[in-house]
C-alpha positions in Angstrom: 118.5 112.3 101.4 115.3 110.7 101.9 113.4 113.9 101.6 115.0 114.7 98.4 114.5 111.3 97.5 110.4 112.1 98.1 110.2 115.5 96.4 111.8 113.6 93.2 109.3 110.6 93.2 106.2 113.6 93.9 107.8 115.7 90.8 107.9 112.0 88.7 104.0 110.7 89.5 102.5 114.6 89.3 104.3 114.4 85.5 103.6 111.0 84.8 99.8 111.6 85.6 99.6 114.6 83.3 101.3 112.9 80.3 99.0 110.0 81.3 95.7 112.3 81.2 96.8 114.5 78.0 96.8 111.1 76.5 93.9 110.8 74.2 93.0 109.1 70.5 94.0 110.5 67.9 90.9 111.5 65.3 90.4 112.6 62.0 88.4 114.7 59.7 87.8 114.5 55.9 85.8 115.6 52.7 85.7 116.4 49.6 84.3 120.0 48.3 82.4 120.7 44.6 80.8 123.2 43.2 76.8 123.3 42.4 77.8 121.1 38.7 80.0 118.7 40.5 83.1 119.4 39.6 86.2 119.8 42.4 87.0 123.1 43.7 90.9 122.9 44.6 92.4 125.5 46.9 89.2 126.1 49.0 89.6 127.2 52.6 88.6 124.4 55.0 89.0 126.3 58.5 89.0 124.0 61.8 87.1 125.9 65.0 86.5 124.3 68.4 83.1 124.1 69.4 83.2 124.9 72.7 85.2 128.6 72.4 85.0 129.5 68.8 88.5 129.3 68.2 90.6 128.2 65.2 92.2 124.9 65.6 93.5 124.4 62.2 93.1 125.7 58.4 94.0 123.7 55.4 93.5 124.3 51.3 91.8 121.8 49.7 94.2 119.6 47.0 94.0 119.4 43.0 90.9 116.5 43.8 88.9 118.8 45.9 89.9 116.9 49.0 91.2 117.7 52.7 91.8 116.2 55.6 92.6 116.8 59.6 94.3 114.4 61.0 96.1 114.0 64.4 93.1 115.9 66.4 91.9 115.5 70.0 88.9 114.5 71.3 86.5 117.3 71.1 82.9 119.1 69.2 84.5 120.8 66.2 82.5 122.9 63.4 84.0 123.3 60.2 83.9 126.4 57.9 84.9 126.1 54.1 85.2 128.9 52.0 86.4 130.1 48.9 86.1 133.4 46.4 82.7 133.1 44.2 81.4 131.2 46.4 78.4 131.5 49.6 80.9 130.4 53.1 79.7 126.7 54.1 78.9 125.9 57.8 78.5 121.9 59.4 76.7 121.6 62.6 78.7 121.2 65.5 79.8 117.3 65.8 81.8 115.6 68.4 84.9 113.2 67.7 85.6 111.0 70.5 87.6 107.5 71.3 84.2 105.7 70.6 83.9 107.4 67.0 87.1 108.9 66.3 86.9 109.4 62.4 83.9 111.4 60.6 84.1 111.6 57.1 81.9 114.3 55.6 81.6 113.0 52.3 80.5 115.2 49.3 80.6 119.0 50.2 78.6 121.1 47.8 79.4 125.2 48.0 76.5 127.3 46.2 78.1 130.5 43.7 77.5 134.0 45.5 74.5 135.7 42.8 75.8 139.1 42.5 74.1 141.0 39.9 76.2 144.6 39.1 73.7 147.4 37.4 76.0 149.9 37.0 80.2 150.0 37.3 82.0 153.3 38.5 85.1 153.8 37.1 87.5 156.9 38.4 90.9 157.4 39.0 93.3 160.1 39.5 96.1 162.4 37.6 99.2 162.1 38.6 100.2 165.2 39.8 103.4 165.3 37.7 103.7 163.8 34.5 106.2 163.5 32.6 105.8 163.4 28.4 108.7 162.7 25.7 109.4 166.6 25.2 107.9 168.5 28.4 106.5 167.5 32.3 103.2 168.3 33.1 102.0 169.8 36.2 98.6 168.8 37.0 97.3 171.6 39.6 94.0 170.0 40.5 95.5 167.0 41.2 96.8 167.9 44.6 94.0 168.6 47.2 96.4 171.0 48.8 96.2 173.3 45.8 92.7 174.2 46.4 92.5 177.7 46.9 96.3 178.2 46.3 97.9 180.9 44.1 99.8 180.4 41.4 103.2 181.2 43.7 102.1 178.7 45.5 102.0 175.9 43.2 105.0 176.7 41.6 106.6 176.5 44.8 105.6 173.0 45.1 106.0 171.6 41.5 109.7 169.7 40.8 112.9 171.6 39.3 111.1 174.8 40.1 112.4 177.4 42.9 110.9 180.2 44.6 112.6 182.7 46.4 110.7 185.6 48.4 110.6 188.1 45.0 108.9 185.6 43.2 
């Protein structure tokens, strides 16, 4: 009895130390993001990494106002990434929330537009290799790579509602 009664009261302080130690003040993070005229850029990706390993803690869009926030976060050195299309990905420093500071509020976050000048546009696409008109279907032969270097036999053979038996 008293040996159980020792295992149970080992099990109960190991536990009650590791709650104890995973214990830690709660911190948060929070901004607001505009583009180069000021105005609020909703939906923008605001992505979370830990400093230390690179990894993603969180990722949050940006509300109607421009604004996010992380709340409920450990004590740690964070970096922050916000992106969002048309505009150049924006990088903080690495900074460190702890009990001593545990909120960091980053204020006014300005994302610069992505210059891309186009000379020329390419347009191309493909024919469908069967289509089908009001009256008639149309069998496009150079639409199907397969075709190249093919007799005519052959692309009957492989156009719809047509059948080819071994006389032709």
């Amino acid at each position: 009895m008293k040996l159980k009664l020792m295992a149970f009261l080992a099990l109960w302080i190991t536990i009650a130390f590791t709650f104890v130690n995973a214990q830690t003040s709660p911190t948060k993070i929070y901004g607001l993001v505009l583009d180069e005229t000021g105005k609020t850029i909703e939906a923008a990706t605001v992505a979370l990494y830990s400093a230390k390993d690179s990894v993603l803690i969180k990722t949050i869009l940006t509300d109607v106002n421009g604004n996010f926030s992380f709340t409920g976060l450990t004590s740690n050195k964070y970096q922050l990434k916000i992106s969002v299309m048309g505009y150049n990905i924006y990088k903080t420093n690495l900074f460190d929330l702890s009990i001593s500071s545990p909120e960091l509020n980053l204020n006014q976050i300005k994302l610069t537009p992505v210059a891309n000048n186009l000379t020329t546009v390419n347009v191309s696409g493909k024919k469908a290799f069967v289509e089908q008109k009001i009256d008639r279907m149309v069998v496009n032969v150079d639409a199907l790579i397969s075709n190249a270097g093919a007799t005519a036999l052959d692309v009957l053979s492989k156009s719809p509602g047509v059948n080819v038996d071994q006389n032709g």
